[in-house]
MIBALO-975720 format. One record per residue: residue in three letters; x, y, z negated of N, C-alpha, C, O in turn. Coordinates in steps of 0.02 Angstrom, whole numbers, plus 50000, padded with zeros to 5 digits. Each point is the difference from the previous one (the first is absolute). Layout:
BEGIN
ALAXYZXYZXYZXYZ
...
This chain:
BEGIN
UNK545795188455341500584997150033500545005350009500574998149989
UNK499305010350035500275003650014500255002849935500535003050012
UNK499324997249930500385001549936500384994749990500465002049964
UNK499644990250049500614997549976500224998250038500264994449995
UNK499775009150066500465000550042500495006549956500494999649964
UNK499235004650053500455004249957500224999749947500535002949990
UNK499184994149965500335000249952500624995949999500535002349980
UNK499384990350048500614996050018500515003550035500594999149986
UNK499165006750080500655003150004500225005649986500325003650038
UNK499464998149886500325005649974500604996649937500525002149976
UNK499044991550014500414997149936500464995050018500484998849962
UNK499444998450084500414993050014500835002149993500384996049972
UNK499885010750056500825000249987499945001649909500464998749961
UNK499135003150027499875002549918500374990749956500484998749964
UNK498954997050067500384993649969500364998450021500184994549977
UNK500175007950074500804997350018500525002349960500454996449980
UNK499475011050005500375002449969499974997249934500544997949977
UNK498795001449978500034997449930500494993749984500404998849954
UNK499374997050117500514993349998500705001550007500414996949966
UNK499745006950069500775002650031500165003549912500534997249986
UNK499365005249982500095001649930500054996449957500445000149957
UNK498984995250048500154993349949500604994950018500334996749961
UNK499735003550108500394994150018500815001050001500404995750018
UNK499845013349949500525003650005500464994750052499874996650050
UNK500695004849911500584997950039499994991150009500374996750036
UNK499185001249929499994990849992500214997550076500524997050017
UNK498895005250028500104997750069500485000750033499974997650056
UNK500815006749917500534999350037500474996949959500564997950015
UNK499115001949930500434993149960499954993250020500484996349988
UNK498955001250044499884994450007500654996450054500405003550030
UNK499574989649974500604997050051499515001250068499405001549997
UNK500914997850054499825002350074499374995750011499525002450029
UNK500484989449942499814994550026500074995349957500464999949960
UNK499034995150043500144993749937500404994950029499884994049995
UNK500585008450033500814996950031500355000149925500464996049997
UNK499455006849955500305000449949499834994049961500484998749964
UNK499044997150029499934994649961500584991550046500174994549979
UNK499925008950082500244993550031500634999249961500234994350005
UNK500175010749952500825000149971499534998849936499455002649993
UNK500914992749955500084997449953500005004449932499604999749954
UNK500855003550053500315005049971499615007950024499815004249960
UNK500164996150083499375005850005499454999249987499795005449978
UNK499804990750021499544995749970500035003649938499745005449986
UNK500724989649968499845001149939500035006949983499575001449959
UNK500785003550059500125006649966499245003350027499655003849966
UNK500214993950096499205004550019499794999649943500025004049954
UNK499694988850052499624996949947500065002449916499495000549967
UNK500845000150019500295003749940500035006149990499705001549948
UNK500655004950095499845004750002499465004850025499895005949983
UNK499734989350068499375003750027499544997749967499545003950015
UNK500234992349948499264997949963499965006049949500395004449980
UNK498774993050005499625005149946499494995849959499674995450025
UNK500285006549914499644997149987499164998150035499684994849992
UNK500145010750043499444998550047500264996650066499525000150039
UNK501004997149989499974997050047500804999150013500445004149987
UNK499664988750045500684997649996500305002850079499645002650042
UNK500924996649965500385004350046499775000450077500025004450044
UNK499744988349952499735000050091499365004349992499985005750024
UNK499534991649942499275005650005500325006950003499865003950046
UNK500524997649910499905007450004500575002450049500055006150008
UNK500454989150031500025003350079499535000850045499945004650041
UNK499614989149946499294999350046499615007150005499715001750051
UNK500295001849897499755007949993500055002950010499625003950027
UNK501084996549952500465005550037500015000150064500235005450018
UNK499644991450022500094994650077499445006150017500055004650041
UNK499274993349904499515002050054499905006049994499755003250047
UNK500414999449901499935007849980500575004750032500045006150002
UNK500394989250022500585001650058499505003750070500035005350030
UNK499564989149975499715000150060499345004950004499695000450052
UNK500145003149891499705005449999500305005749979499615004149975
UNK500814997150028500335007449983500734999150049500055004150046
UNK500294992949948500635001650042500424994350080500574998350015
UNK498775000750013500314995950055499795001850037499535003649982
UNK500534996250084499985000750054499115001350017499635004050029
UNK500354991049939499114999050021499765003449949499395001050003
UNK500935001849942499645003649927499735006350060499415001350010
UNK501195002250027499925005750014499465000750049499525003949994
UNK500594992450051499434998250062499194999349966499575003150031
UNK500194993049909499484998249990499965007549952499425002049999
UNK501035002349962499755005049971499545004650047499405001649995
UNK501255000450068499575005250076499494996149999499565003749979
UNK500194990550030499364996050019499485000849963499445001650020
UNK500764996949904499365002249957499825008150009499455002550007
UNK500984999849991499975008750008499505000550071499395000550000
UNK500904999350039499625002350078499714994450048499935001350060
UNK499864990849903499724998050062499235001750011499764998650054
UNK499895004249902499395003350023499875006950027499465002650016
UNK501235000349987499885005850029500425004049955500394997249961
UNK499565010350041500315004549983499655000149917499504996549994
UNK500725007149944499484999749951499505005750014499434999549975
UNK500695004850055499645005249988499194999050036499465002349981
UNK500694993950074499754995050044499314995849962499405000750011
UNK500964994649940499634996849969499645002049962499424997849998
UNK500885008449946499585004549972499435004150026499575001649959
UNK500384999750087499415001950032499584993650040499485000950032
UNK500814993849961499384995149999499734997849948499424998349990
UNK501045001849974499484998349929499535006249979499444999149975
UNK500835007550038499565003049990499315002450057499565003849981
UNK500444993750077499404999550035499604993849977499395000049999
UNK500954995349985499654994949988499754999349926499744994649987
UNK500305009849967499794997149921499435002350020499915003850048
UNK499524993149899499195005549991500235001549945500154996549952
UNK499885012150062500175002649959499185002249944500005001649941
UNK499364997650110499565001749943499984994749948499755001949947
UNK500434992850054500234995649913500375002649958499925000349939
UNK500575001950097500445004749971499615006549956500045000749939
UNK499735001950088499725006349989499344996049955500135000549940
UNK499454997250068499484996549963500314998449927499615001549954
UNK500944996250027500104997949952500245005949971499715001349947
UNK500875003950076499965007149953499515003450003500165005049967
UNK499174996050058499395002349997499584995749948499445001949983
UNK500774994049999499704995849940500095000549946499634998749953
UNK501165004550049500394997849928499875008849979500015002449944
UNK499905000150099499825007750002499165000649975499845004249958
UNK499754992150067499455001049984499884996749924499495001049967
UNK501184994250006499764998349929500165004849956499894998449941
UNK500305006350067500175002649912499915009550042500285002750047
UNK499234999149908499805007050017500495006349978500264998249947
UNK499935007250067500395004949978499695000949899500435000949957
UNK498854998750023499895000149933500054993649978499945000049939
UNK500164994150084500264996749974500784997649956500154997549946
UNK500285005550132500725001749963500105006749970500605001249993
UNK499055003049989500225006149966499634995749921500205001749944
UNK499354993850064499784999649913500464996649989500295002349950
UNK500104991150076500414998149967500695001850014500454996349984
UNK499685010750054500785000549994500434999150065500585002049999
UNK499244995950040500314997350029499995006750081500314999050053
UNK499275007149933499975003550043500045006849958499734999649945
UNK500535006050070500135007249946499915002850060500484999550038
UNK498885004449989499865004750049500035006849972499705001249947
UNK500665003650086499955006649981499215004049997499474998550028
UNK500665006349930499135002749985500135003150054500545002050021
UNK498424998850026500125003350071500155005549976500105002149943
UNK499905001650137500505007650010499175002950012499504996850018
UNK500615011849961499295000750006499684999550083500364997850044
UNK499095004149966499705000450051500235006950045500135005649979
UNK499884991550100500185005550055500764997049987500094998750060
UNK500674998749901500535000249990499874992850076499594995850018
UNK501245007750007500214994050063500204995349984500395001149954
UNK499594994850054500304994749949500584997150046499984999050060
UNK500564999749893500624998549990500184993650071499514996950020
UNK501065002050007500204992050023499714994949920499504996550004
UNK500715003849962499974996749950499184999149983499694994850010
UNK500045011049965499285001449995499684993750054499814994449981
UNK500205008250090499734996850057500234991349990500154997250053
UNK499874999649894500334993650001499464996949935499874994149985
UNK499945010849991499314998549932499454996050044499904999450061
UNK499754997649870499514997450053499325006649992499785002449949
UNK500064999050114499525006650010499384997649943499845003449951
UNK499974992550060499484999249925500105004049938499575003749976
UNK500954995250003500195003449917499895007850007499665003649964
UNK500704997950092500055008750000499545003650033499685005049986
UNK500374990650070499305004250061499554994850027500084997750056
UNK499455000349903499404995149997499695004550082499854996150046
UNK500115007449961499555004350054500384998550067499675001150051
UNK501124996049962500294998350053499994994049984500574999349978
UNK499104994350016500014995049992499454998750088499854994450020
């Protein structure tokens, strides 16, 4: 529960903005109000100049209307703060999701995927190029210390 919490409020202004991009300048093109079909003559030019082939002039004010109402109205701004902070702060939430995951599933499953394929397994086919060890008594390296101790020092296993 505590990961999509967060995640909803790390992303939710993320799709506001995508919409606020797609929806460029359309939404301040649109007429104020469908007060515009009551004139005759405004009518027809909506109708004419605002259609698309995917949708005739009223639907696609209807969109604009509502995609109005998620990115630039009054209530766009109010419900953005809301998705953002009504569960709390994020940093907040992030540390509930992270008290709350089991993380040994977590860990169980890269301990698995770790226990399928052996260090001589990926060196026969390639997929691992380990340096030849360093002789014996040598300190071994940051780098060194990152080998798996089997290959080089079977005796610190």
């Amino acid at each position: 529960m505590y990961a999509g919490l967060d995640w909803c409020t790390q992303n939710y202004s993320k799709f506001v903005d995508e919409l606020r991009e797609l929806c460029g300048g359309g939404v301040f093109q649109m007429p104020a109000d469908i007060s515009v079909m009551d004139d005759p003559e405004l009518a027809r030019q909506f109708t004419t100049f605002w259609q698309t082939p995917q949708a005739d002039a009223v639907t696609r004010m209807k969109l604009f209307k509502l995609a109005w109402d998620m990115v630039g109205s009054e209530f766009a701004g109010r419900h953005l703060q809301y998705e953002k902070f009504y569960a709390g702060a994020s940093f907040i939430i992030r540390n509930h999701s992270y008290r709350e995951t089991d993380w040994s599933e977590f860990n169980k499953l890269v301990d698995d995927l770790m226990a399928a394929t052996t260090i001589e397994q990926r060196r026969m086919n390639g997929t691992v190029r380990l340096p030849d060890c360093p002789p014996r008594g040598h300190e071994r390296s940051r780098v060194e210390r990152l080998l798996p101790l089997d290959s080089c020092y079977p005796n610190l296993v």
